[in-house]
C-alpha positions in Angstrom: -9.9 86.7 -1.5 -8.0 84.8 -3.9 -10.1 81.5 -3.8 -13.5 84.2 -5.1 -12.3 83.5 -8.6 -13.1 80.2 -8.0 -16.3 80.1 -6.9 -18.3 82.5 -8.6 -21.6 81.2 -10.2 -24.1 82.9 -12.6 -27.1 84.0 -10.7 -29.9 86.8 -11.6 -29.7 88.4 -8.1 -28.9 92.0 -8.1 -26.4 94.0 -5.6 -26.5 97.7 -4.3 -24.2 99.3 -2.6 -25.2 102.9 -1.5 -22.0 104.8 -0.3 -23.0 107.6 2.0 -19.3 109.5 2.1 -17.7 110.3 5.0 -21.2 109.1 7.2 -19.7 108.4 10.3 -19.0 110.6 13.6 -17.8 111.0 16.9 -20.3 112.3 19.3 -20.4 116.2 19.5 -20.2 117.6 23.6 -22.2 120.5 21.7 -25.1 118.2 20.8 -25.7 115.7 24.2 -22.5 113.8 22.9 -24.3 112.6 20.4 -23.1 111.7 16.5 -24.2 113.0 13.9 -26.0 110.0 13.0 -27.3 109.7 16.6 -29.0 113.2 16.1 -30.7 112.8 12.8 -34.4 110.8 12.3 -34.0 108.5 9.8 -36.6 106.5 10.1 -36.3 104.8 6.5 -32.7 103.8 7.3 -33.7 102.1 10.9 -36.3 100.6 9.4 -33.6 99.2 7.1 -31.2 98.5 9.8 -34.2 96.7 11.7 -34.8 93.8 9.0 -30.9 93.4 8.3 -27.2 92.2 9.9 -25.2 95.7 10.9 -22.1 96.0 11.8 -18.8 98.6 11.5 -16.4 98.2 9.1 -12.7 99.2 8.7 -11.3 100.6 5.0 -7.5 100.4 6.0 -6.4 98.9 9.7 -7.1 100.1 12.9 -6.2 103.6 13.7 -5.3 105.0 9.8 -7.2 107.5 8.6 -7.7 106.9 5.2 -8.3 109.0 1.8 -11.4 109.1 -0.2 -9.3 106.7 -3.2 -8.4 103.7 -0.7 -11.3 103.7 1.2 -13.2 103.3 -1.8 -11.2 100.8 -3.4 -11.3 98.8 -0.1 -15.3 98.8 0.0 -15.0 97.0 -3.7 -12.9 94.1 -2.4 -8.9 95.7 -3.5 -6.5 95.6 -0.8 -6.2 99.2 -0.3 -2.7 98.7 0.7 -1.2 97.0 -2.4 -3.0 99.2 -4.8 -2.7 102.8 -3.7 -4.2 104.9 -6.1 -3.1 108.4 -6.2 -5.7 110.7 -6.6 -4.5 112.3 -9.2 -5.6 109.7 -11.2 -8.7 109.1 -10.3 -9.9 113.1 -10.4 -8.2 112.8 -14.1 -10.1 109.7 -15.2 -13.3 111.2 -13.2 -13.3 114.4 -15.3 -12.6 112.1 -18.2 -9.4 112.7 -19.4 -7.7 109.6 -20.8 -4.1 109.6 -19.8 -0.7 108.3 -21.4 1.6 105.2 -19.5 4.0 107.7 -18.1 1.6 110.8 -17.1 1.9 112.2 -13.5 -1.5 113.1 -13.0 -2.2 115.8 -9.6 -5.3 116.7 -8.0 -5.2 120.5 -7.9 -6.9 122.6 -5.0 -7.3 126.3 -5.5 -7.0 128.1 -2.5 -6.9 132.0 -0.7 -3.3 133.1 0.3 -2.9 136.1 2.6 0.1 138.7 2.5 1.8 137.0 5.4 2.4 133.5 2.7 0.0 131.7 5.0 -3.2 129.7 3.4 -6.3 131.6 4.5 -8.8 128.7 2.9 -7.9 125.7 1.6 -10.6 125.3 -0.7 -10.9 129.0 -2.1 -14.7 129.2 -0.9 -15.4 126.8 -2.7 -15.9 129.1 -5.8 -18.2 128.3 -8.1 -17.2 125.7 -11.0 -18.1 128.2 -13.6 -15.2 130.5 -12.0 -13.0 127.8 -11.4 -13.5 126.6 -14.9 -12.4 130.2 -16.5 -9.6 130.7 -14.1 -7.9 127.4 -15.2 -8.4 128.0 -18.8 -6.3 131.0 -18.1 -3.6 129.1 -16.5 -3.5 126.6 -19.5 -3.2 129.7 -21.7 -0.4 131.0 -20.5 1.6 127.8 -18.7 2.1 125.2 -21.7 5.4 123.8 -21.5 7.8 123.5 -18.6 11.5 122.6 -19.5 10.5 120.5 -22.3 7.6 119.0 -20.0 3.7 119.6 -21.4 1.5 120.8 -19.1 -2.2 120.1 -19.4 -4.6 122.0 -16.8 -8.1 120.5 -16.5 -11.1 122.3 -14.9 -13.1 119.9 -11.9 -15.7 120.5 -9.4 -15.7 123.8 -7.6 -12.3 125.2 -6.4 -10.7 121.6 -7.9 -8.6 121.2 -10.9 -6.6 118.2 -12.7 -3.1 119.3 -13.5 -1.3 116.5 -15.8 2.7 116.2 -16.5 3.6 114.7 -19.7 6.9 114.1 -20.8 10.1 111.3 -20.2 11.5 110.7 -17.0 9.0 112.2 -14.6 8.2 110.8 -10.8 5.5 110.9 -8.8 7.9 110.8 -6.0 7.2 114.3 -5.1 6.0 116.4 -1.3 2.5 117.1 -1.7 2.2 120.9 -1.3 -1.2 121.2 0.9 -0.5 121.9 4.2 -4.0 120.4 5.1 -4.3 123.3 8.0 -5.9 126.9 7.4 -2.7 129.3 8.8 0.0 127.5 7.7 2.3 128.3 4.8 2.0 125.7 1.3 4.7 123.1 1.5 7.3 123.1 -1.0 7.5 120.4 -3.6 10.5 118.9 -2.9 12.0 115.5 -4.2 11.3 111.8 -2.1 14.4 110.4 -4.2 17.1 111.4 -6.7 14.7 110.0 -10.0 11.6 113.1 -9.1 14.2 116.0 -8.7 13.6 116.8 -12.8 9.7 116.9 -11.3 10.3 118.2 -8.3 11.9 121.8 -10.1 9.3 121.8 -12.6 6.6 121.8 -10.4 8.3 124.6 -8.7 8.6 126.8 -11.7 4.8 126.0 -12.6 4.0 127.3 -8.7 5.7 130.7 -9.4 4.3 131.2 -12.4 1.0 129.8 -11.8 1.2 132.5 -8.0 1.8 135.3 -10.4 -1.1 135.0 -12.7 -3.6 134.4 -10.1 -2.2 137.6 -7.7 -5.6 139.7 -8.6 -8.1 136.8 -7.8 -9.7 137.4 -4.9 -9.9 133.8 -3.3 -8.5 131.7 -6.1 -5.3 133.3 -5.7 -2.9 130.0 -5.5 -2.8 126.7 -6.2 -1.9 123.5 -3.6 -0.8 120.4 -5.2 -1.4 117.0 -4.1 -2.3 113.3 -4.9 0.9 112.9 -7.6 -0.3 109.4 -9.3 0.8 107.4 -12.2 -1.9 105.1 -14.1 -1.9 101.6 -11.9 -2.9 98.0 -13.3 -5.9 96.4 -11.6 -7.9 93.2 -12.2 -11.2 94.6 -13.7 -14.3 94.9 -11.6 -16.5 93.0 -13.7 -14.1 90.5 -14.6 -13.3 89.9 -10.5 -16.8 89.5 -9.7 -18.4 88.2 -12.9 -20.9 91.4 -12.2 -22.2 93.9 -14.7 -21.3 96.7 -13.4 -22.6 100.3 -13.0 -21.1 103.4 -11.2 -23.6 106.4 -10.5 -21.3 108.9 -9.0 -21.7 112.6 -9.1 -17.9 113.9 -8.2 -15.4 113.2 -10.3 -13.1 111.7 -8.2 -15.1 108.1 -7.7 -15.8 108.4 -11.2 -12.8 108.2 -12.1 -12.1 105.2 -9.6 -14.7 103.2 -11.1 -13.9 104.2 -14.6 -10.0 102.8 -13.7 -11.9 99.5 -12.4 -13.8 98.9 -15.5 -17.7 99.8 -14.4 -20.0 101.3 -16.4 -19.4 105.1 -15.6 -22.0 107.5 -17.3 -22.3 111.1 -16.6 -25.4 111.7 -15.3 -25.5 114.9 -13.7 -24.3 117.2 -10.9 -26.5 116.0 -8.0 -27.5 113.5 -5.6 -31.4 113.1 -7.0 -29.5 113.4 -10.8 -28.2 110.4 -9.7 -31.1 108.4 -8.3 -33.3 109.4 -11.3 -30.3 107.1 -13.6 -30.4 104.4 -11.0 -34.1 104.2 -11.9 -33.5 103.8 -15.2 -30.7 102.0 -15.7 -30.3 100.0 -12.3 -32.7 97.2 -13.4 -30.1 96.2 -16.3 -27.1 95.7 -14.0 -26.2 93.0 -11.5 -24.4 95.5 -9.3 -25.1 99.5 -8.6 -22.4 101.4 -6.7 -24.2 105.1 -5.7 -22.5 107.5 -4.2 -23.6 110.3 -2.3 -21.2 113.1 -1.4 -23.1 115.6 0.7 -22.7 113.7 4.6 -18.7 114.3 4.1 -18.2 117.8 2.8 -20.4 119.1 5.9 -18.2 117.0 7.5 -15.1 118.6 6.1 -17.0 121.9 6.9 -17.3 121.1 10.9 -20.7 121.7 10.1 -22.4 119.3 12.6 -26.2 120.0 12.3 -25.6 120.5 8.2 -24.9 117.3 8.4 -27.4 116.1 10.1 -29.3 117.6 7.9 -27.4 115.6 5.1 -28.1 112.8 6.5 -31.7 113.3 6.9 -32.1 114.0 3.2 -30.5 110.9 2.4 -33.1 108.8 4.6 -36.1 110.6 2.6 -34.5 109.4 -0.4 -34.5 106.1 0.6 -37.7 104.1 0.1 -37.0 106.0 -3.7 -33.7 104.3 -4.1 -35.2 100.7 -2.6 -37.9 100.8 -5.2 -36.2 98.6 -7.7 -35.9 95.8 -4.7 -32.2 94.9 -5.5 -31.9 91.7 -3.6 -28.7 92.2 -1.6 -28.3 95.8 0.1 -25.2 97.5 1.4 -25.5 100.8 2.9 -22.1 102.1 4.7 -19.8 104.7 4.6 -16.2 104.9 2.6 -14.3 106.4 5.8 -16.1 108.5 8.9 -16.0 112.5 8.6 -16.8 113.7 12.3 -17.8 117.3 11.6 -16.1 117.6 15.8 -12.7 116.6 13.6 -13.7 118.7 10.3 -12.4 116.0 8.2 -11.8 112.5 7.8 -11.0 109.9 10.5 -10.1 106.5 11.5 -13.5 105.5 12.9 -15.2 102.2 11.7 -17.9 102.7 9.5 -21.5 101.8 10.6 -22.5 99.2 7.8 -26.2 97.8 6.9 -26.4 94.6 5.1 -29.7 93.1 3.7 -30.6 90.4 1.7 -33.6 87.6 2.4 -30.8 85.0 3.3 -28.7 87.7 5.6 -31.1 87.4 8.7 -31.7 90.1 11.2 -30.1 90.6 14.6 -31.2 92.9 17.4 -30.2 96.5 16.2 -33.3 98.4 15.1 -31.8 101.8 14.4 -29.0 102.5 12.2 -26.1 104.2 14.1 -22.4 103.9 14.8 -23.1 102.4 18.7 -25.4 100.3 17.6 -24.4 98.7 14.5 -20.9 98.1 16.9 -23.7 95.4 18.3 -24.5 93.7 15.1 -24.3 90.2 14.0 -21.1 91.5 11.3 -18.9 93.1 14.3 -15.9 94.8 13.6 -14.7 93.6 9.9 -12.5 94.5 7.1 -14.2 96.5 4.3 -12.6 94.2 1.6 -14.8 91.6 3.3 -18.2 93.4 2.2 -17.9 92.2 -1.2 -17.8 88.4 -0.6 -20.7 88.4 1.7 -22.7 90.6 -0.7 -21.7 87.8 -3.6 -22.8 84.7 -0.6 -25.9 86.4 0.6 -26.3 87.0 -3.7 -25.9 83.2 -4.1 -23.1 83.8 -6.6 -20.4 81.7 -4.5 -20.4 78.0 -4.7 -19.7 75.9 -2.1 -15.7 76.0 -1.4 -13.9 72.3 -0.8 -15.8 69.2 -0.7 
């Protein structure tokens, strides 16, 4: 990856890579052990598949399951490894909240706690962000300032909120307190070393209080803690690929991670077709369009198998929409696999679709997780996506003599 720098060449060629989250599955013994994928028509995406090299890609390595912030930053060409982004930061910077060197930001979850201490729903019902937003502007009202600590509370999507630490001497060295199972009790926020003990009690005192102001909320009636994150350092996007770059994401989280990488990040609305309508006005100016779309993995993270189905089949009517500006190079993969059979994410490959005139086409005419595992591409990398996106681009020159 480090020779790209070198090689890069001005061209006019445009890339687009459509991220359909959490896309792949694991067949379903409830649906003829089929994926999700397997069960949906999509005939626009075959028909895409059919003139294009497939393949399946991996974000991390070979059996890690891996969240939404490395996956991603593997699909744009980071080692996901080396620069682990908390998420934290990235729902802070999504939401658009700049923060300060030193900042611990956390990814907050609102969530239902029954009488016994046990989480009932991790996600609160996914209340309305309306709701959510009124709830946390009641928290920041009355939870200010921990032992000489500032505490910023930031509404997000839904039952999510972005809960920021300001002050000296603060780690992100900290337990996550999301049990990540319904019927288990939260975790506690204890200390990974010695240095986060000053965060580790703050956070516990901000629990308590936080538990006894929400007590007469009917599902919003705790909070679980997790993705503790200081701001990183990373080589621009733009400036590692010598792309003008745009982000058309509708969650803030991948806002915020393209936002951190230096793309053009506009708010553009709170849905999928919000998003498409921007891509066809903006798309034309930029050499490279990352879109996002978020529905495929939350009916994922439901265990909602035919709802996403579903998911996917609106994404395939969307299609020959999105392919109307004929970008010359086309990616369309997943960031990580969300079987609904697992209700969340996985360590599955990704099926990938890559097409550009100089890409070819190998024998795989239908776009699904068996049969892109026959494609010309095989088994690779996600980091690898970007460099053949830039070759099959003509942006690379010729490497050695």
């Amino acid at each position: 990856m480090e020779i790209l720098r070198d090689l890069l060449k001005e061209n006019k060629t445009r890339i687009l890579f459509l991220v359909a989250d959490g896309i792949g599955g694991v067949p379903h013994p409830d649906y003829g052990n089929k994926t999700e994928l397997e069960y949906a028509k999509t005939p626009n995406l075959d028909e895409l598949a059919a003139r294009s090299v497939t393949g399946l890609t991996i974000p991390v390595d070979h059996g890690i399951t891996p969240g939404s912030g490395p996956a991603h930053l593997s699909l744009f060409g980071y080692d996901p490894v080396k620069h682990n982004i908390g998420r934290g930061v990235l729902e802070a910077l999504g939401i658009g909240f700049k923060l300060e060197k030193n900042d611990v930001a956390i990814r907050g979850n609102f969530c239902t706690l029954g009488p016994d201490g046990l989480v009932l729903d991790r996600r609160a019902g996914r209340i309305p962000t309306e709701e959510s937003g009124e709830i946390v502007k009641k928290l920041q009202e009355a939870i200010k300032e921990i032992d000489g600590v500032q505490i910023i509370w930031r509404p997000g999507k839904e039952h999510r909120f972005v809960l920021v630490l300001r002050g000296e001497g603060l780690s992100d060295r900290v337990v996550e307190t999301d049990p990540q199972k319904e019927g288990k009790p939260p975790v506690e926020p204890e200390p990974l070393e010695e240095d986060a003990r000053k965060t580790s009690e703050v956070l516990k005192k901000l629990i308590s209080r936080a538990k006894e102001i929400l007590k007469d909320e009917k599902k919003a009636n705790f909070i679980l803690l997790r993705g503790y994150a200081k701001p990183p350092e990373l080589v621009p996007f733009p400036e590692k690929y010598g792309l003008k770059s745009l982000s058309l994401a509708y969650y803030p989280m991948y806002k915020g991670l393209t936002r951190l990488l230096g793309m053009d990040t506009p708010d553009v609305g709170d849905s999928f077709e919000d998003v498409i309508k921007a891509y066809r006005e903006m798309g034309g100016e930029y050499d490279y369009v990352y879109l996002h779309y978020k529905d495929t993995d939350k009916a994922g993270e439901d265990g909602d198998f035919l709802k996403k189905v579903d998911r996917i089949e609106n994404l395939d009517r969307h299609l020959p929409e999105i392919l109307g500006l004929k970008p010359d190079v086309i990616v369309v993969t997943g960031d990580h696999s969300t079987p609904s059979l697992l209700a969340g994410h996985s360590w599955h490959p990704n099926p990938t679709i890559l097409y550009s005139p100089h890409a070819g086409a190998d024998d795989v005419h239908i776009y699904t997780e068996r049969a892109c595992k026959r494609g010309y591409l095989g088994i690779i990398p996600a980091m690898k996506l970007m460099p053949l996106a830039l070759a099959n681009a003509l942006r690379l020159k010729k490497f050695g003599a």
